[in-house]
C-alpha positions, 0 to 999 in steps of 0.5 A: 474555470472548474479546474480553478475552482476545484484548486480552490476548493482542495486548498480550503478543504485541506483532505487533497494535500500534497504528500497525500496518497489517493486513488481516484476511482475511475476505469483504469484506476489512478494512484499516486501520492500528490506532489502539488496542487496547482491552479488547474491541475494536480501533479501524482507520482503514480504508484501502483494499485492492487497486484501490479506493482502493489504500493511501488513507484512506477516512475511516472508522473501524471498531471491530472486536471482538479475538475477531474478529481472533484468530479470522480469518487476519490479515496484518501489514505491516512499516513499509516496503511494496512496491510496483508502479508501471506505465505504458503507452507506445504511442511507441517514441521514449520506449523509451530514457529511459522507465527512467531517468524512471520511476526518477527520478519514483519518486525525486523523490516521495521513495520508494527504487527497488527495480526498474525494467523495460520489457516490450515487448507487441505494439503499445505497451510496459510501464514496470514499477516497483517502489519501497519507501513508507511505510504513513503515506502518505495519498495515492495514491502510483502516481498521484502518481509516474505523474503525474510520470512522464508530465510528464516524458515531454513535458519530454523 
């Protein structure tokens, strides 16, 4: 009965949707986009969270019951997600270009930049990037704009 009522709830409310990414807070984290709300569960397709499989599909798909989602602490992703991208570079050489390719490989994998910065550590230094992606993405978007980055270190 509070499974229905929760299913009831998500439809009038509109916040839980389908093609909606959440993450439900619990101990092991649940993240995954809605596929569908139904009268006594939701279906996710589980997508991974943090360091392990950061953004990706896993190819699961979890039926959650809607009691469970009222009942624990739920954080809803707008369309559009902020990111963080970040290289380590060990020669100095690279140190003037290293912003304008960071911005250019986040650009190219079609993403909007929000932010690009170096941090100089003791012996190498930090290329900080920040960038908007859709939550639609099934790669691992950092891989794909860190892969063109350092390619076009060596074009350099």
């Amino acid at each position: 009965m509070a499974s229905i009522i929760a299913g009831m709830i998500f439809r009038k409310v509109k916040h839980i949707k389908p093609n909606t990414r959440i993450k439900v807070l619990t101990n092991p984290v649940i993240k995954g986009d809605i596929v569908n709300i139904g009268l006594v569960r939701t279906t996710l397709r589980e997508v991974g969270d943090g360091e392990r499989l950061p953004s990706v599909y896993t190819g699961r798909i979890l039926k959650i019951p809607n009691f469970f989602l009222f009942n624990n602490p739920v954080v809803v992703y707008s369309d559009i997600i902020t990111d963080e991208v970040v290289a380590y570079i060990e020669n100095d050489k690279f140190k003037p270009k290293c912003v304008e390719l960071m911005r250019k490989a986040i650009e190219e994998e079609g993403h909007k930049v929000v932010e690009v910065g170096v941090y100089q550590k003791e012996k190498f230094f930090i290329v900080h990037g920040i960038f908007e992606s859709s939550i639609c993405e099934m790669v691992d978007v950092r891989s794909k704009i860190l892969l063109r980055f350092y390619k076009k270190m060596l074009e350099d």
